[in-house]
Legacy VTK file of the C-alpha trace (Angstrom):
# vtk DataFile Version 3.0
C-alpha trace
ASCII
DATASET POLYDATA
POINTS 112 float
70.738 127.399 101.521
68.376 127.201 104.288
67.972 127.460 107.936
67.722 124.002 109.878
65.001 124.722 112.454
65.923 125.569 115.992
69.898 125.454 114.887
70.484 128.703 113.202
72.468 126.934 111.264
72.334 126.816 107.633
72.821 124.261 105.498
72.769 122.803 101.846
69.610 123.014 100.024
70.624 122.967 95.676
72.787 120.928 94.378
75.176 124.090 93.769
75.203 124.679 97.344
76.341 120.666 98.529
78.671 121.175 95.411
80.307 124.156 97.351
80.472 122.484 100.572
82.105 119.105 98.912
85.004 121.439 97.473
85.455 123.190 100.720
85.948 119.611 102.283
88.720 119.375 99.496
90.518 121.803 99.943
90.346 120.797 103.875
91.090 117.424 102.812
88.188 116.045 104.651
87.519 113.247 101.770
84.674 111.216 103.306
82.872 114.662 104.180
83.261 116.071 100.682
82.253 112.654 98.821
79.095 112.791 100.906
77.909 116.296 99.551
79.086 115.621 96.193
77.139 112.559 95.937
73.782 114.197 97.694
74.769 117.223 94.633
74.565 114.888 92.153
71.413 113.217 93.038
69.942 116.618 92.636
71.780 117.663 89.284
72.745 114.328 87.768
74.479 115.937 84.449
76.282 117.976 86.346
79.897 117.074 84.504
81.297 119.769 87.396
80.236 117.945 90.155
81.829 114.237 88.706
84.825 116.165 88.116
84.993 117.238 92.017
83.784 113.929 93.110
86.491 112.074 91.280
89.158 114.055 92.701
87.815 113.590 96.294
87.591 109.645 95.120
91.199 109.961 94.334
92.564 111.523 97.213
90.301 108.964 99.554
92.354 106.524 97.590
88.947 105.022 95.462
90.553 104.856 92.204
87.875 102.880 90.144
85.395 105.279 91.498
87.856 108.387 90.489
87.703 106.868 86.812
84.782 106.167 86.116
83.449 109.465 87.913
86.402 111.295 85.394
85.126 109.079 82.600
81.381 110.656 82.929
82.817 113.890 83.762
84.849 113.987 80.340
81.617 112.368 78.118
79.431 115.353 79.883
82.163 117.977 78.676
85.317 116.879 76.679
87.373 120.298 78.437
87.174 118.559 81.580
90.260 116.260 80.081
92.044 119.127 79.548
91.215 120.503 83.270
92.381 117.254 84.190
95.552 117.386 82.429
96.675 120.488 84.350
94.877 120.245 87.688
98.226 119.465 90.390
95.726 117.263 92.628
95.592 114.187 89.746
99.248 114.718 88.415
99.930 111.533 90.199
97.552 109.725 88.331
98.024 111.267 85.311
100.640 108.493 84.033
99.263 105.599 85.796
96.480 103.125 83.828
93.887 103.864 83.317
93.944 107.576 83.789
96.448 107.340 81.553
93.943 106.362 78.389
91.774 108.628 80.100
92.995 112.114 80.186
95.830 111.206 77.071
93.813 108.938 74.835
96.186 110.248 71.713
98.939 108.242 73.551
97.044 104.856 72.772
98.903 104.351 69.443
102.992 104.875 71.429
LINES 1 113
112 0 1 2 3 4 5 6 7 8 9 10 11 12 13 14 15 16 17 18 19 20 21 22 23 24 25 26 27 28 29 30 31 32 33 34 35 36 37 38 39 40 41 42 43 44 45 46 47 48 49 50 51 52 53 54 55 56 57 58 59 60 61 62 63 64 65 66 67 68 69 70 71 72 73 74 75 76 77 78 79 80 81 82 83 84 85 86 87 88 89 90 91 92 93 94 95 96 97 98 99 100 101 102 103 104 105 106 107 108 109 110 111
């Protein structure tokens, strides 16, 4: 973090730091606000699979849900064990059963 000049104020300066901020907006439910830092964190860390995993769940909740999967989809291809984060996260259980998160986060169900 760093000081804006004449503000005392601090604000975001690593990608960690913007990714903090964007899940505080979550959890305040302030969706535009935390898709903003999450999208300034991953221009600075763009392998981050955390930071496509917060940014699709802010997608989702802003109601984006093309953006939510394909954010999820890089998310999982960075680190397969966000699927299973996915799977038992309460903020996507309503999209857990609904196409195509379904295929998504339960791809052994393709074959039912």
């Amino acid at each position: 973090m760093r000081t804006a000049s004449g503000t005392g104020r601090t604000e975001p300066a690593l990608a960690e730091d913007y990714y903090t901020y964007g899940v505080a907006e979550i959890n305040a439910r302030n969706v535009a606000e935390a898709r903003a830092h999450l999208e300034r964190a991953l221009q600075l860390a763009p392998g981050a699979d955390h930071i496509y995993y917060a940014l699709a769940l802010a997608q989702a909740l802003g109601g984006d849900l093309a953006g939510a999967h394909e954010s999820m989809k890089r998310a999982i291809e960075l680190d397969p064990r966000n699927r299973i984060m996915a799977r038992q996260d309460a903020d996507f259980a309503p999209l857990a059963n609904q196409p195509p998160f379904d295929m998504l986060l339960y791809p052994e169900r393709k074959g039912w």
